[in-house]
C-alpha positions as CSV (number, residue, x, y, z in Angstrom):
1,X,-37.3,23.5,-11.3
2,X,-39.0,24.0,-8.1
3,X,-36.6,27.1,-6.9
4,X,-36.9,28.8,-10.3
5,X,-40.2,31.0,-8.6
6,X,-38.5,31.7,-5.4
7,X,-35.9,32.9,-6.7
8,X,-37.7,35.5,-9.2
9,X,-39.5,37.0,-6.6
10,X,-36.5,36.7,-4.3
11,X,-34.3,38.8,-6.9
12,X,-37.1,41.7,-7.0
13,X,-37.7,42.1,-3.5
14,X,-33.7,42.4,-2.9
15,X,-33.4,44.4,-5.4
16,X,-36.0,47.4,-4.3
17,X,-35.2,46.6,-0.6
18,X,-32.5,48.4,1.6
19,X,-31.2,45.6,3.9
20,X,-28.6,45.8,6.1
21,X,-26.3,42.3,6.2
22,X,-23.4,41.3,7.4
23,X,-20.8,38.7,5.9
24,X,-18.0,36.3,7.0
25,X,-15.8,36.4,10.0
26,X,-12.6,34.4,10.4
27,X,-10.8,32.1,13.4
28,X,-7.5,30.7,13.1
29,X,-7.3,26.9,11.4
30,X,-6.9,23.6,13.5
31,X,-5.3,21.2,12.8
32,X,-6.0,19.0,9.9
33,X,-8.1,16.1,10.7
34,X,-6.1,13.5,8.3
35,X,-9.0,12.0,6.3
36,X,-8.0,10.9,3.0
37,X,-9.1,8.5,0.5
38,X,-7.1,6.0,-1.7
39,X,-6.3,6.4,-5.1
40,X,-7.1,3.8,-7.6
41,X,-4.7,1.6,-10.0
42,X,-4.6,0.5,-13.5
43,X,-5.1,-3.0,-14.6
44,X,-5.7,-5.2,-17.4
45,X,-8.1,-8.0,-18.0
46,X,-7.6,-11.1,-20.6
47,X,-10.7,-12.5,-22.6
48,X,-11.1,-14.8,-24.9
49,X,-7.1,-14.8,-25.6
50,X,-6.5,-11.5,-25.8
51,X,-5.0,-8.4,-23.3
52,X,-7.8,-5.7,-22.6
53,X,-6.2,-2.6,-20.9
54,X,-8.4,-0.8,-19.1
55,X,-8.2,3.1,-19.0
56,X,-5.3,4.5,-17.5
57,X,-5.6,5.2,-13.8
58,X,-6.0,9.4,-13.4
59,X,-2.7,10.5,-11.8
60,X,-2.8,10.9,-8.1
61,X,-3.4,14.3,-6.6
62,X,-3.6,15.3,-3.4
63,X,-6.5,18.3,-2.5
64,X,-6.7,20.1,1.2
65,X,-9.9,20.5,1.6
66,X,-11.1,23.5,4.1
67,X,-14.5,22.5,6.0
68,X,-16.2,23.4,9.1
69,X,-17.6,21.2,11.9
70,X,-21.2,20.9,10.9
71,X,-23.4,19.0,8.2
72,X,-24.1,21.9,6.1
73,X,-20.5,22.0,5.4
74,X,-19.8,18.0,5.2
75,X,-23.1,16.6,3.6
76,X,-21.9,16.3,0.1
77,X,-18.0,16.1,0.8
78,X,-18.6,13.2,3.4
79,X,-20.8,11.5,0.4
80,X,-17.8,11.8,-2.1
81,X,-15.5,10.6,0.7
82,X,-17.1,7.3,1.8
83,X,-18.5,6.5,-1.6
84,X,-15.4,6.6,-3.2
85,X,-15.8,8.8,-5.7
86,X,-12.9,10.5,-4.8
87,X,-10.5,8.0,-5.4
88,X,-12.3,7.2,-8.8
89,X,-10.9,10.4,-9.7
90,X,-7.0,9.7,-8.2
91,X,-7.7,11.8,-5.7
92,X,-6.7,11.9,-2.3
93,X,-8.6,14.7,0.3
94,X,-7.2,16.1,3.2
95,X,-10.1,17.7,5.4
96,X,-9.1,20.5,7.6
97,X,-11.5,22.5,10.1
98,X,-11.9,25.7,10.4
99,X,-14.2,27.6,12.2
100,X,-15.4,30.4,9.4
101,X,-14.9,31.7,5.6
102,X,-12.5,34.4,5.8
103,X,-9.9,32.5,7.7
104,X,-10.1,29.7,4.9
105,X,-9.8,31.9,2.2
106,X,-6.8,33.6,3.5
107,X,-5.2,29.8,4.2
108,X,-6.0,29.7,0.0
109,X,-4.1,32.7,-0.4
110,X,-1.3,31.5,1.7
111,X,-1.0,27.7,0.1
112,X,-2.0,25.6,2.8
113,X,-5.6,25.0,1.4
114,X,-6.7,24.2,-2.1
115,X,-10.2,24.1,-2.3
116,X,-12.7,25.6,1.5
117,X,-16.2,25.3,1.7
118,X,-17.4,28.9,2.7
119,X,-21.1,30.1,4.5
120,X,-23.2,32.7,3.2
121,X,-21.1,35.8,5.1
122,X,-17.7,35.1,3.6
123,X,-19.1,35.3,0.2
124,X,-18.8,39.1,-0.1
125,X,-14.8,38.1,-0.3
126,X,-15.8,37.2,-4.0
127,X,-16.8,40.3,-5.0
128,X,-13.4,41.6,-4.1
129,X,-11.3,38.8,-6.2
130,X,-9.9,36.9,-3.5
131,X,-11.8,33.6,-3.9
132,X,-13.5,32.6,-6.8
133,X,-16.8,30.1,-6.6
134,X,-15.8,26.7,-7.9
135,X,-19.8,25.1,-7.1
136,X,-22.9,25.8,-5.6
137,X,-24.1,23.4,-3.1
138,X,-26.8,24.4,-1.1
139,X,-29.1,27.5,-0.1
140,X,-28.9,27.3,3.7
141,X,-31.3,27.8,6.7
142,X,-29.0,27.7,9.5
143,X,-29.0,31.0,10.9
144,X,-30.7,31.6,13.7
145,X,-31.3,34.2,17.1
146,X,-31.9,32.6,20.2
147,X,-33.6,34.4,22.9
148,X,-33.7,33.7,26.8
149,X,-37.2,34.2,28.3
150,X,-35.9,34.5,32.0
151,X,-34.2,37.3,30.7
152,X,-37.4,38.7,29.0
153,X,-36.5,38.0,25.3
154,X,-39.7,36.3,23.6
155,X,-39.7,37.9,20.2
156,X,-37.8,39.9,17.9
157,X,-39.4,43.4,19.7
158,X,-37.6,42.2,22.8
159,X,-34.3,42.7,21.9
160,X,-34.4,46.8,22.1
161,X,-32.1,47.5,24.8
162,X,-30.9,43.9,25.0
163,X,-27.3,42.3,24.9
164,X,-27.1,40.1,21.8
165,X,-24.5,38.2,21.0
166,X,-23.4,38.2,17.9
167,X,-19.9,37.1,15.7
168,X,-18.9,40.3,13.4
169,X,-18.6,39.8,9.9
170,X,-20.5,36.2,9.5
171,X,-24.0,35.4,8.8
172,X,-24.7,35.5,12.7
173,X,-24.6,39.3,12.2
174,X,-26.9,39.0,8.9
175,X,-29.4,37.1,10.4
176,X,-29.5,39.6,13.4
177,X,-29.5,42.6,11.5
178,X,-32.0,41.1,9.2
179,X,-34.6,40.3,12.4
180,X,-33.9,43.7,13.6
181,X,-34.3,45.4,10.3
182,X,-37.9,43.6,9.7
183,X,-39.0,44.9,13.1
184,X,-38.0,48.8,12.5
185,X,-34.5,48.6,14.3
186,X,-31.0,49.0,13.7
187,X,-27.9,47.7,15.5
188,X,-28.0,51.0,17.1
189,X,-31.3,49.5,19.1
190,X,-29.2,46.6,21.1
191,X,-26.6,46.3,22.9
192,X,-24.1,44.0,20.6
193,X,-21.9,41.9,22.3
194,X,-19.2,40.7,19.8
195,X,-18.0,38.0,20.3
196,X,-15.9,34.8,18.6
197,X,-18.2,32.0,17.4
198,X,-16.5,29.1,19.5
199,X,-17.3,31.3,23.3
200,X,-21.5,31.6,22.3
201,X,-22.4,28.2,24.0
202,X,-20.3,29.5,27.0
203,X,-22.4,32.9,27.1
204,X,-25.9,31.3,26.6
205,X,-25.3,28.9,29.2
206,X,-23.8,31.0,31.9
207,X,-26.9,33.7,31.1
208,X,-23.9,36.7,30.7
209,X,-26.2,38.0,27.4
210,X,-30.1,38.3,26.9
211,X,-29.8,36.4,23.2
212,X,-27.6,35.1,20.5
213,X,-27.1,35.3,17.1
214,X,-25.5,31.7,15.7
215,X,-25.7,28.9,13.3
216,X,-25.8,25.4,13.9
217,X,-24.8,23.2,15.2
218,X,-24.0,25.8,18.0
219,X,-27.7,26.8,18.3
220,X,-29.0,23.5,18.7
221,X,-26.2,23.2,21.3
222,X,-27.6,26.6,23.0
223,X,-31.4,25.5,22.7
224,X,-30.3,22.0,23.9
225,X,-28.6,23.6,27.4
226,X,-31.4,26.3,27.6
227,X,-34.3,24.1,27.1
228,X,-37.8,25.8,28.2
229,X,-35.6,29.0,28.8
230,X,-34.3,29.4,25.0
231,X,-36.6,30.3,22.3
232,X,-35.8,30.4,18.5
233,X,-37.3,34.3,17.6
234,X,-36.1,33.8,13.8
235,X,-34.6,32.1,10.6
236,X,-33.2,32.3,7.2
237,X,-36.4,30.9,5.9
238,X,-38.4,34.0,7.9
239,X,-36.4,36.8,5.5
240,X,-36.2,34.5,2.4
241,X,-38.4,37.2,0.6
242,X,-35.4,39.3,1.0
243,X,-31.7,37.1,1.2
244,X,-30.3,34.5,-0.2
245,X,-27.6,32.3,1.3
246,X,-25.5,30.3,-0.5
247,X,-23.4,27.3,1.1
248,X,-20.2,27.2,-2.1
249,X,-17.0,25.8,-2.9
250,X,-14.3,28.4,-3.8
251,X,-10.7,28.5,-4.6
252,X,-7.8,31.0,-5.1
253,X,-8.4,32.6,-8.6
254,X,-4.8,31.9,-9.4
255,X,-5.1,28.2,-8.4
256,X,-7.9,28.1,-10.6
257,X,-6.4,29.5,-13.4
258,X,-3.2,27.1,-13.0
259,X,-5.4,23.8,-11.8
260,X,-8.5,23.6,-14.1
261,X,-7.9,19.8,-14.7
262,X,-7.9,18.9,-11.1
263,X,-10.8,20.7,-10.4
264,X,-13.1,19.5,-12.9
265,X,-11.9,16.0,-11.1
266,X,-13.2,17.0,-7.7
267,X,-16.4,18.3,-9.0
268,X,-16.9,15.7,-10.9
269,X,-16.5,13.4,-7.6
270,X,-18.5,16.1,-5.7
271,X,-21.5,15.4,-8.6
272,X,-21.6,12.0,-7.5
273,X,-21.5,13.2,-3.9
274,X,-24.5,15.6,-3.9
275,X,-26.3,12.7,-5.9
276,X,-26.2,10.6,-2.9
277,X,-26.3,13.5,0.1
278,X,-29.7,15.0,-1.3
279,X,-31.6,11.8,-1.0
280,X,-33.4,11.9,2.0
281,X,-32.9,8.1,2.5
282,X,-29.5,8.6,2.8
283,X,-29.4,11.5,5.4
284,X,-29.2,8.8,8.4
285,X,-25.8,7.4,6.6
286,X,-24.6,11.0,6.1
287,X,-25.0,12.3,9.2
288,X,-23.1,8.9,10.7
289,X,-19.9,9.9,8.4
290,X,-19.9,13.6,9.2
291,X,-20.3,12.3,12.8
292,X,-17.2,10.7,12.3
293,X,-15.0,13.0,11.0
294,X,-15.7,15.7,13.7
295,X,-16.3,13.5,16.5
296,X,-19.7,14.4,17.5
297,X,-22.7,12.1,18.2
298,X,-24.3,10.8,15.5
299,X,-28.2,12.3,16.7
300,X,-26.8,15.9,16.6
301,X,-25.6,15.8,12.8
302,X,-28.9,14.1,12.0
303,X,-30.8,17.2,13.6
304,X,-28.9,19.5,11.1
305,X,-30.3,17.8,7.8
306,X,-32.7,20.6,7.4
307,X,-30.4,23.5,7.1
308,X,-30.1,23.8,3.6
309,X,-31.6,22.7,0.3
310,X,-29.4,20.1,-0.8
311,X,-28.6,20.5,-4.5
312,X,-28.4,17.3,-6.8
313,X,-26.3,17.6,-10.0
314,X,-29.3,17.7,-12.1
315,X,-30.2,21.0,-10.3
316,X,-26.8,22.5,-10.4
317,X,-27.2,21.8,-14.6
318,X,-30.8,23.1,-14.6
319,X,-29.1,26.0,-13.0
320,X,-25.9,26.6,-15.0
321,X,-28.0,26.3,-18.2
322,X,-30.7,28.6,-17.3
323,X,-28.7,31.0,-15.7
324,X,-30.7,30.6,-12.6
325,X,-27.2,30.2,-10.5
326,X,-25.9,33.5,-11.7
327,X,-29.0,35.0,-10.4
328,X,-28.4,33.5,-6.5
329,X,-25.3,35.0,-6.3
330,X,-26.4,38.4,-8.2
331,X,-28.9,38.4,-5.6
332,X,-26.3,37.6,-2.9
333,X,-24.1,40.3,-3.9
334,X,-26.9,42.8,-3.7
335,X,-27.1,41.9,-0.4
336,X,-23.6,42.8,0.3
337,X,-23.7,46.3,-1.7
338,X,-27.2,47.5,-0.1
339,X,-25.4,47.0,3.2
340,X,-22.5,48.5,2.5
341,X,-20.0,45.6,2.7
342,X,-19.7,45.7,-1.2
343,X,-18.4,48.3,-2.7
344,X,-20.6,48.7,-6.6
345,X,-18.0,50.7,-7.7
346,X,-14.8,48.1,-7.2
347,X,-17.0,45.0,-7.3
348,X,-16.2,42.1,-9.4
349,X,-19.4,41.3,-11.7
350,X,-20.6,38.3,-11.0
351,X,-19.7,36.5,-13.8
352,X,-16.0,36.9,-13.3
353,X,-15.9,35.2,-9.8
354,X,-18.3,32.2,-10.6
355,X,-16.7,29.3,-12.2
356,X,-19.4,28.1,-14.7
357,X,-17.5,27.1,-17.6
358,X,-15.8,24.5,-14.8
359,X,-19.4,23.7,-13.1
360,X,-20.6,22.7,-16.7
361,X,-17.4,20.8,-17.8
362,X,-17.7,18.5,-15.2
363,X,-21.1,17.9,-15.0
364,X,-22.5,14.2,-15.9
């Protein structure tokens, strides 16, 4: 498949390269936004004189579903959703926002989430056992730093001495420590302003830092309000010689261990749902449903349809069988243990937090 040579060379230049990345960082959960889906019922047809049962109905279960507010997160989810593959399966989703990984995977921990959609950043969790990776969805290319040209900021070079704005522990710090890193600096060369995902619009817009290191939709938000004043100095795609990262679905290893059936139900609906989300004819329709759910104009979610490669199922079993998968997230976690997040002599391998046996069960 087409990522197969990207993803060779990607593994060789992470692993001779010292890079210094950063990982998840967590908010508090909202409220649960009540979306569900309805289950389905067993029937019987009569032909010809005789009583046809059709197969029994799956018994209903009921999955919270941890998500955040953009379409990287919802694309595939959304599709499952509206298309109904869901209730195919019996089951009903409850989708609940958050704002980052960490926070999801503790609500896991604590019982009040089932199954969270996590960003590149929170992955280093896995190494350490606390969430185990149920299915890969997309490689994203969200990640952004913004700069502000009245405040001098054209390029990367410009942000020595500068106030950056960053959130600690989530992929706005990778992607800032990766620009900095390709341009011979360190954190040491900025002035970091730390700060909680949800306050960066505020701080661009008021001018009270120089840049900002985000993800969408809050940078198009920020380039949107800054207009001919914000400028977009990097990318994922700009380091992809050198990170991976990874949009997954991950549970609780001991829900996994104890809810293998209902899993292999929502991936099999989740199949079905990345089936329809990758086709770019559908992105309009997509973006319409994850409008929807989080209450945003329509125009803002279509905007975001480039920040990942969507998988399809076929790719996610080209993966799995190849071992291709395996290699994104050995190439993740490298990430993690070259800049010190992960700790290579406590890590989990790799094989022991990533669900393939339950990725290949429920495959078509």
């Amino acid at each position: 498949m087409k990522m197969k040579r990207y993803l060779a060379l990607l593994t060789c230049a992470v692993l001779t390269a010292g890079l210094l990345v950063g990982c998840g960082g967590g908010q508090k959960p909202p409220e649960s936004s009540g979306v569900t889906s309805s289950t389905p019922g067993g029937s019987s047809s009569s032909t010809g004189g005789s009583s046809v049962s059709e197969p029994a109905a799956p018994d209903p279960i009921t999955l919270n579903l941890a998500y955040m507010p953009n379409y990287g997160a919802l694309w595939a989810v959304m599709s499952a959703e509206k298309n109904g593959y869901f209730a195919e399966e019996g089951i009903t989703v409850n989708m609940v926002p958050f704002d980052a990984g960490p926070a999801e995977i503790a609500a896991m921990e604590g019982g009040s989430i089932d199954v969270a959609y996590i960003g590149h950043g929170a992955h280093k969790l896995c190494s350490s056992g606390q969430a185990s990776i149920l299915l890969i969805q997309h490689l994203g290319n969200a990640d952004c730093v913004i700069g502000l040209k009245s405040h001098g900021v054209e390029s990367i070079a410009d942000l020595k001495g500068k106030t950056v704005a960053y959130a600690p522990a989530s992929s706005s710090e990778i992607i800032l420590k990766l620009a900095l890193e390709a341009n011979g600096m360190t954190m040491d060369d900025v002035k970091g302003y730390a700060m909680e995902a949800s306050n960066m619009v505020a701080a661009a817009s008021s001018g009270s830092v120089d840049a900002i290191a985000t993800w969408s939709p809050a940078s198009l938000q920020i380039l949107d309000i800054l207009a001919d004043d914000g400028v977009k100095l990097c990318g994922n795609v700009d380091y992809a010689e050198n990170s991976v990262s990874p949009g997954s679905w991950v549970v609780n290893p001991k829900y996994a261990e104890s809810h293998q059936e209902e899993l292999v139900r929502f991936l099999r609906a989740m199949y079905k749902g990345m089936d329809y989300g990758s086709k770019s004819d559908n992105y309009d329709q997509v973006a319409q449903w994850c409008a929807d759910l989080i209450g945003a104009d329509k125009d803002s979610l279509y905007q975001q349809r480039g920040d990942g490669y969507w998988y399809n199922s076929s790719e996610v079993a080209d993966m799995v069988a190849s071992g291709e998968m395996m290699q994104i997230y050995t190439v993740q976690q490298n990430m993690f243990v070259s800049s010190g997040d992960v700790d290579p002599a406590t890590m989990l391998k790799v094989e022991d937090f990533v669900l393939a046996d339950l990725m290949k069960e429920a495959l078509p």
